[in-house]
N, C-alpha and C positions, 0 to 999 in steps of 0.2 A: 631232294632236300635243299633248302636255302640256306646256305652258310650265313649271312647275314640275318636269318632270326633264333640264331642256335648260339650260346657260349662254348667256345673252341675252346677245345683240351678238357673238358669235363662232362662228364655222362649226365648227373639231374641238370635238370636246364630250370630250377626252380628252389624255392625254401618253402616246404609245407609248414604250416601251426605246429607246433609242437601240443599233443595230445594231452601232455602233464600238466602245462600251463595254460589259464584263462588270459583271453587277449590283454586283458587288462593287467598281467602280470610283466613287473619291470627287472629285469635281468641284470645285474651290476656286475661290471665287468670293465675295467677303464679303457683299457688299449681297444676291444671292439667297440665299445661305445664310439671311441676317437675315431677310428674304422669307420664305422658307421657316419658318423658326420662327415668326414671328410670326402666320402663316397666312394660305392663298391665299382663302381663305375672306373674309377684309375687304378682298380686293385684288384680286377675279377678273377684274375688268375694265379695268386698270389695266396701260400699255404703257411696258415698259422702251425705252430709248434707250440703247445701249451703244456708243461710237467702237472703232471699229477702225482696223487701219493697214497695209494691203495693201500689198506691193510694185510690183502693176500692177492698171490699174485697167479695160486690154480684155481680151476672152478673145476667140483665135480658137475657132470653133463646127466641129467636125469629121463631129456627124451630116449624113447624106446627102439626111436628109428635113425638116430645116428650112431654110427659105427664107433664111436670112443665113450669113456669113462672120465676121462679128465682134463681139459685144455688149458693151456694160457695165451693170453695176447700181449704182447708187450705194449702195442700200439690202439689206440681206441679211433676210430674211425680210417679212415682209407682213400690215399691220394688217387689210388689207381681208378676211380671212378666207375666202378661197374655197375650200371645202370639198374640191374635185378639183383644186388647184394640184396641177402638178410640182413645182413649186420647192421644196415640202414637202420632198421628201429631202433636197435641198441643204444645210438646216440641220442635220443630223445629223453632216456632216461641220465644222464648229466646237461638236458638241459636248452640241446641246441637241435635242430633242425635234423631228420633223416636225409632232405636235400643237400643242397650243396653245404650245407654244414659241417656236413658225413666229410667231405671229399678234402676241405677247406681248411677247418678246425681240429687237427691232428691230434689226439690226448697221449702226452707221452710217459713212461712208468720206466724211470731209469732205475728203480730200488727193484724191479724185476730179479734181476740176477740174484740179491741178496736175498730178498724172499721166497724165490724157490731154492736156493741153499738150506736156509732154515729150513721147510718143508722138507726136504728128502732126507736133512739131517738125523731128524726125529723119529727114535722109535718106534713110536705109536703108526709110523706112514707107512703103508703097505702097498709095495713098489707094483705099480702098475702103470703102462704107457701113458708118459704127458704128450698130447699133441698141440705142437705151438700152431696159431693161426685157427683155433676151433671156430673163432667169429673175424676176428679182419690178420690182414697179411703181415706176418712178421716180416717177412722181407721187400715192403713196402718202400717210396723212396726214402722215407725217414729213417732208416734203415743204416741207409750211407752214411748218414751223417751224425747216428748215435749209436752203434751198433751192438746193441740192448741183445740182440736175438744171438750174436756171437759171443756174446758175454756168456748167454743161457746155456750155449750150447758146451762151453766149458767148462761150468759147471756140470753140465749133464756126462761127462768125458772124467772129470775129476771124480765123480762118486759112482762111477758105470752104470748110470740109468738111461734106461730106455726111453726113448724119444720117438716123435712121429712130426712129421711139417707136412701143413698143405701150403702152398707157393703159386704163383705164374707167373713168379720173378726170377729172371736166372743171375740175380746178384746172389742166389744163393749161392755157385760156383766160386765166392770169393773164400768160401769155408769151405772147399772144398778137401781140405788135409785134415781140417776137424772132422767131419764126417768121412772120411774115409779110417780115421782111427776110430770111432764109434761102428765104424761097420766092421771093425776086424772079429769083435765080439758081437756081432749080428745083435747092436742099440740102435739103429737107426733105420728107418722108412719114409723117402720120400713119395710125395703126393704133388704130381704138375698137375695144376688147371690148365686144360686147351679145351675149348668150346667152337674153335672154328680151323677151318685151314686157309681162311679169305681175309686176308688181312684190312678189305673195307670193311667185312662185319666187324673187324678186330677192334678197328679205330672205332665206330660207334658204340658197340656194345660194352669197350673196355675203354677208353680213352690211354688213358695214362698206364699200360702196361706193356710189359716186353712183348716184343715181337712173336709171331709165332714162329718165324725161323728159328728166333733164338732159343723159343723153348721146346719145342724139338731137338735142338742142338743141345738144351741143357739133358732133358732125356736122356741122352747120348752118350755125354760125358760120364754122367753120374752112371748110369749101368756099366759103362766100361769100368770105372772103378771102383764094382762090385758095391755098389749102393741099389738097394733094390728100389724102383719107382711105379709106383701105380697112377696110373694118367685117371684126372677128373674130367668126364665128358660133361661139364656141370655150372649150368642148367643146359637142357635141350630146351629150348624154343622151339614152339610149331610153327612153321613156316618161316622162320632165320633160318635155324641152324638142324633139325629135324633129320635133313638128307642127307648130312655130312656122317651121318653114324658109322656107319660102315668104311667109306673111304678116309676118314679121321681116326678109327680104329687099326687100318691095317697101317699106317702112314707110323701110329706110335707103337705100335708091334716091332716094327721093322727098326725103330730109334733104340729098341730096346727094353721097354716096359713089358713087366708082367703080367701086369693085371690093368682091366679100366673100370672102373665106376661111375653110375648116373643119378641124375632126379631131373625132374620134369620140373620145370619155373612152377613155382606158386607168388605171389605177388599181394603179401600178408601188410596189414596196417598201414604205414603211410606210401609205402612202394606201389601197390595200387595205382595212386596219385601220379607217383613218379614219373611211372612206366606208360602209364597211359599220355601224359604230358609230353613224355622225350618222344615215345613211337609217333604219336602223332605228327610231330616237328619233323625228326628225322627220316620216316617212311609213312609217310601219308596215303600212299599209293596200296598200302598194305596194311596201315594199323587197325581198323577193324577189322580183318583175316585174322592175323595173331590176336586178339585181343581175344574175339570170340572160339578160337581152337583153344587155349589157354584156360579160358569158363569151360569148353565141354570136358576137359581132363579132370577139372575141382568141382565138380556136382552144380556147373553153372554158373559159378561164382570165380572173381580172382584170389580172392583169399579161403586159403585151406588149412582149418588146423589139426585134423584128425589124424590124430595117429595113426601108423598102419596106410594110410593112402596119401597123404598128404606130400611124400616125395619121390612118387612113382604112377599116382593118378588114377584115373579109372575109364570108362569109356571108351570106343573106339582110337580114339588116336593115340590115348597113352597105351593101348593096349599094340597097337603099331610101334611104339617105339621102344618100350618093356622088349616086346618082340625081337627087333633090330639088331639089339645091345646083346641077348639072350643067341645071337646069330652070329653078331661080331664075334664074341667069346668064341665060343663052337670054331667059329672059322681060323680068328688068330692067334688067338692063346690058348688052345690045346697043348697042356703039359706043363702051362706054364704056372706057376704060385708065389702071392702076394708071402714073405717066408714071416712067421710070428715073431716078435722080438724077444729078445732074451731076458728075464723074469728074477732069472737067479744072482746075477752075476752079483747086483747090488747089496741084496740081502748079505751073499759073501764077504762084498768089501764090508760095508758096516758093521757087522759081525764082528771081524775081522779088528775093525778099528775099535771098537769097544773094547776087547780084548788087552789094546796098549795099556788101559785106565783102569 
């Protein structure tokens, strides 16, 4: 890799078209525009904070191949710069770039807290687990400094609803007493992303997120006090990260996880571009290896949207690493269970408080 034709501290090393918009379309927006004139050049690593003001703040999740029902994000795009986000596309639709956009252009939703109040208040709402983080990371580093996602979470503690986070930030550890009173009533499951145990893959693939010391160490903490965690092996990369299956398996067995989970990268709409662009810069020596192992998993192709194969692959290699994970399990988590969260308690309280009136 040549550090000198790469932008430090950030995983796209580019800004694709935005798909919504014809070139010819002019975007108003004063302070980027000012940005923009004055040049990204003295600015490149410098992350906007923009408030936004959503109407609602759950999404019911209608794919058939993710494990939840209903997510929120406090945050719309993602400083942690992980090179094969999904969530890349999502930002195209307000507007701005899947590229460095994504990583750059932070959308923040401080009425979060209040509008999931409203929602669970409501009797019509039929309490079933909200996962924060279902598209980008609540405890991202915008995090620190609005802390939207501890807001949620005491909301979610105030009316005993059950909750679920995916993370590979151990700034969650700073709500550590929240979640550990959400776990007294078994509301709470966490989900660490660890994708590698190499902390050079760490730095390219993820730029801008915690260490994997640290989250292993978060693992750790959280299972000691009795927060259940299930580690995300997610995405596996063929020929990154592929090998680590098994010795990244037992490594968060032994932190204390119950359970792991996987998907095989697919590389949908403008990540494609991305990914192909970073690999190339970053591992040249190897970018057509993974590019082409990558197409034999999705029927040839980097982009896969079939349900059913689309986050587990097909083909020999995925069928290698389906395989792996399917071995991991068997070998380190025998006995062990991801535990469901509790359903009732909420209904109780609400109930309950209708009751006073």
């Amino acid at each position: 890799m040549n550090p000198k034709s790469t932008i430090k501290g950030r995983g796209a090393q580019l800004n694709v078209p935005n798909r919504f918009f014809e070139l010819s379309h002019e975007m108003r927006d004063d302070f980027l525009e000012f940005c923009h004139k004055e040049g990204e050049e003295s600015d490149k690593n410098k992350t906007l904070y923009l408030e936004v003001f959503p109407k609602t703040i759950v999404n019911k999740v209608e794919s058939p191949d993710i494990g939840m029902a209903y997510s929120m994000n406090p945050y719309q795009g993602c400083e942690h710069g992980c090179i094969y986000c999904y969530a890349r596309n999502s930002h195209e639709y307000w507007g701005y770039s899947a590229g460095l956009d994504f990583e750059r252009r932070i959308l923040v939703k401080k009425d979060a807290p209040k509008l999931l109040e409203e929602l669970i208040k409501k009797k019509s709402w039929k309490t079933y687990p909200i996962v924060m983080s279902g598209n980008t990371d609540c405890y991202q580093p915008a995090e620190k400094q609005f802390e939207i996602t501890r807001q949620c979470l005491e909301v979610f503690l105030k009316y005993k609803h059950p909750v679920a986070i995916i993370t590979k930030n151990a700034l969650i550890l700073r709500d550590l007493e929240l979640l550990k009173e959400l776990g007294k009533d078994n509301l709470i499951g966490v989900n660490i992303s660890i994708t590698s145990l190499s902390e050079d893959i760490r730095r390219v693939l993820e730029p801008r997120t915690t260490t994997i010391a640290k989250r292993l160490e978060t693992v750790k903490t959280l299972s000691k006090n009795g927060i259940p965690v299930n580690v995300m092996l997610a995405p596996i990369i063929p020929a990154i990260n592929s090998h680590e299956i098994l010795p990244l398996s037992k490594i968060v067995s032994e932190h204390g996880a119950v359970s792991i989970a996987h998907t095989i990268v697919r590389l949908n709409g403008a990540i494609g571009e991305i990914f192909t662009d970073w690999i190339k810069k970053t591992m040249p020596d190897r970018a057509d290896k993974v590019l082409h192992q990558i197409e034999s998993c999705h029927g040839g192709t980097l982009n896969d949207s079939r349900y059913g194969t689309r986050m587990r692959g097909e083909g020999k290699i995925a069928e290698q690493i389906n395989n792996l994970v399917k071995m991991a399990r068997h070998k380190y988590f025998k006995g062990k269970v991801m535990p469901k969260l509790n359903l009732e308690l909420h209904d109780q309280f609400k109930d309950g408080q209708l009751r006073l009136f």
